[in-house]
C-alpha positions in Angstrom: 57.8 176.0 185.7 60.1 173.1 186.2 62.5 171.5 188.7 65.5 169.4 187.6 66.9 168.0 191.3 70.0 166.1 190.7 70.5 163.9 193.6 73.6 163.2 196.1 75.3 164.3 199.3 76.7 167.7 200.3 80.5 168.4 201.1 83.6 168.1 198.7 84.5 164.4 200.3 81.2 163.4 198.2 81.7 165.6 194.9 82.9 162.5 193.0 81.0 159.6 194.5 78.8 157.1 192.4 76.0 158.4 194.3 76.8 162.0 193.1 75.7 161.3 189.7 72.9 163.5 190.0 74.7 166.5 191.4 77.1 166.2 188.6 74.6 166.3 186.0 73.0 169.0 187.5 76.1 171.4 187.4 76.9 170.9 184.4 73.2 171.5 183.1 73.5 174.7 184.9 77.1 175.8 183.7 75.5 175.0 180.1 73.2 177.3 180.6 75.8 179.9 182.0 73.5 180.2 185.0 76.3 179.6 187.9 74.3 181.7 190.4 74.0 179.3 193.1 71.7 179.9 196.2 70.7 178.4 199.2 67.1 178.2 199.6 64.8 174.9 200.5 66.8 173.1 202.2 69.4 172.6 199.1 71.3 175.1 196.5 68.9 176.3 193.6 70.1 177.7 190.7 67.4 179.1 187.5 67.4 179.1 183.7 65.8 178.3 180.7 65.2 175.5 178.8 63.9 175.7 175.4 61.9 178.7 177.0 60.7 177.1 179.7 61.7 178.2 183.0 63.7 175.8 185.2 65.0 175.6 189.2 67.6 173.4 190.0 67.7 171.8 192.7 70.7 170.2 194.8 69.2 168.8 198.3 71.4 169.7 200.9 69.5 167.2 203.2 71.6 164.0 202.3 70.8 161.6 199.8 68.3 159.6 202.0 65.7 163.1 202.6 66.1 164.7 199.5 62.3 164.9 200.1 62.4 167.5 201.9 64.2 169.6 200.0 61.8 168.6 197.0 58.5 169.1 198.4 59.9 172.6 199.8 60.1 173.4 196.4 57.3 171.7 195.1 55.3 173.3 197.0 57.1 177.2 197.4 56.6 177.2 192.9 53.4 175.1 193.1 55.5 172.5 190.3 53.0 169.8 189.5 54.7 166.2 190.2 54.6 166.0 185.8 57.5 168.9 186.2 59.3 167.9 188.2 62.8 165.3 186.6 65.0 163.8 189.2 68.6 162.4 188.1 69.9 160.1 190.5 72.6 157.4 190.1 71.4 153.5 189.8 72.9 150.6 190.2 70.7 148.4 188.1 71.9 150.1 184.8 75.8 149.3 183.7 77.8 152.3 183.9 77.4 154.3 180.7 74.0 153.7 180.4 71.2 156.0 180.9 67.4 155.7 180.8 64.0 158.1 181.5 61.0 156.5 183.5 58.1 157.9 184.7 56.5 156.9 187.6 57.0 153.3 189.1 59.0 151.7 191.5 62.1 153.1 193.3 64.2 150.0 193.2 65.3 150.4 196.9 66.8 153.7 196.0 66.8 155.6 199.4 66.9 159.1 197.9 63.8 158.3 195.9 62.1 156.7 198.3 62.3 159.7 201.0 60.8 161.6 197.5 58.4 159.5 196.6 56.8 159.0 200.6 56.3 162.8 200.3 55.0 163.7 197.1 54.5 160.5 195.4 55.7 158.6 192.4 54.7 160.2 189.8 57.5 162.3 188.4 60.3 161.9 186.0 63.8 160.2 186.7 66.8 160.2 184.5 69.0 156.7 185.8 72.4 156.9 185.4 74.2 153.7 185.7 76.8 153.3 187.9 76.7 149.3 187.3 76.4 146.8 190.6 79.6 145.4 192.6 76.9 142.9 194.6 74.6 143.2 197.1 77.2 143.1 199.9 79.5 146.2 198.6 76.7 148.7 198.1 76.8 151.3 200.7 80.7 151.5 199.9 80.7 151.3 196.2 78.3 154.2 195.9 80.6 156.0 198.0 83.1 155.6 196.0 84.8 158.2 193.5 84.1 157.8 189.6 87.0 155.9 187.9 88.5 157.5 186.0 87.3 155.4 182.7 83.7 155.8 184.2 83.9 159.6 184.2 84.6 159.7 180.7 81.2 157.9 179.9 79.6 160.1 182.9 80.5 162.9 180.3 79.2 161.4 177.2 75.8 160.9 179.6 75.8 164.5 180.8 76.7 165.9 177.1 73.9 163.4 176.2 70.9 164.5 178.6 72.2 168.1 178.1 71.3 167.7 174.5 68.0 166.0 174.9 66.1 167.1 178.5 63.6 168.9 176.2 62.1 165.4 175.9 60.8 165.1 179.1 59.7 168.7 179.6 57.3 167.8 176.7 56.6 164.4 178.0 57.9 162.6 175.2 59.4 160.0 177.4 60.0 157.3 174.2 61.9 159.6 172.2 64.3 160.4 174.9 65.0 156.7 175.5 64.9 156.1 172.0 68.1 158.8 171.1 69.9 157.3 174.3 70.1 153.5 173.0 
């Protein structure tokens, strides 16, 4: 069993924030796989599928960006998921927009989301970064609550269509090959 959370805040006034990311790549993953059945359960909206035969929950915290922990270790804990299988896509402002890149482990780069995560059930788990690029240190909290540009949701697209394609990778931890198809 696997979880893929995608990260972000609940409501419609957040659906196209920078800090969304996650979420977004999470329903389309899920309309992919034709698996719209949304329910809420652990303190977020699960949906299930397959990947490549491998069984999958999704996970969208309904806790707020900042204790998506929660949510996580509910499910963690309610499917017994080791740490290994468990991928979090979240949005990050170190990475220029249009670029994405798979990590394992590490630090959290003040990223509040995974820090709540990572206090709970600890680091090591997989994250997919999507760049969302950085407006400077002073315009963070507003920038990530911002709406997608419209030129930024086209390469938002080209990343989902992109980790759609290749998730496989880090379900059988080959970390290096997933980064290596993303360059």
């Amino acid at each position: 069993m696997y979880s893929i959370v995608g990260l972000g805040n609940p409501g419609k006034e957040y659906s196209k924030n920078r800090h969304n990311a996650g979420f977004l790549v999470v329903d389309e993953l899920v309309s992919y796989l034709g698996s719209n059945d949304w329910k809420s359960k652990f303190k977020g909206y699960i949906s299930k599928g397959l990947i490549k035969n491998k069984s999958v929950t999704f996970l969208k915290p309904k806790t707020y960006m900042n204790l998506s922990g929660d949510s996580v270790l509910e499910i963690k804990n309610y499917f017994k998921i080791p740490n290994e299988n468990i991928i979090i896509i979240h949005d990050d402002l170190d990475l220029s927009i249009g670029k994405i890149k798979a990590k394992f482990s590490g630090g959290n780069a003040g990223h509040k989301g995974l820090n709540n995560i990572s206090k709970l059930i600890g680091n090591n788990y997989f994250r997919i970064r999507i760049g969302i690029g950085h407006p400077g240190k002073d315009y963070v909290s507003r920038y990530v609550l911002e709406n997608f540009e419209k030129e930024e949701l086209i390469l938002l697209e080209k990343n989902i269509k992109y980790i759609r394609e290749n998730i496989y990778f880090l379900m059988n931890n080959e970390i290096n090959l997933f980064n290596e198809e993303s360059k």
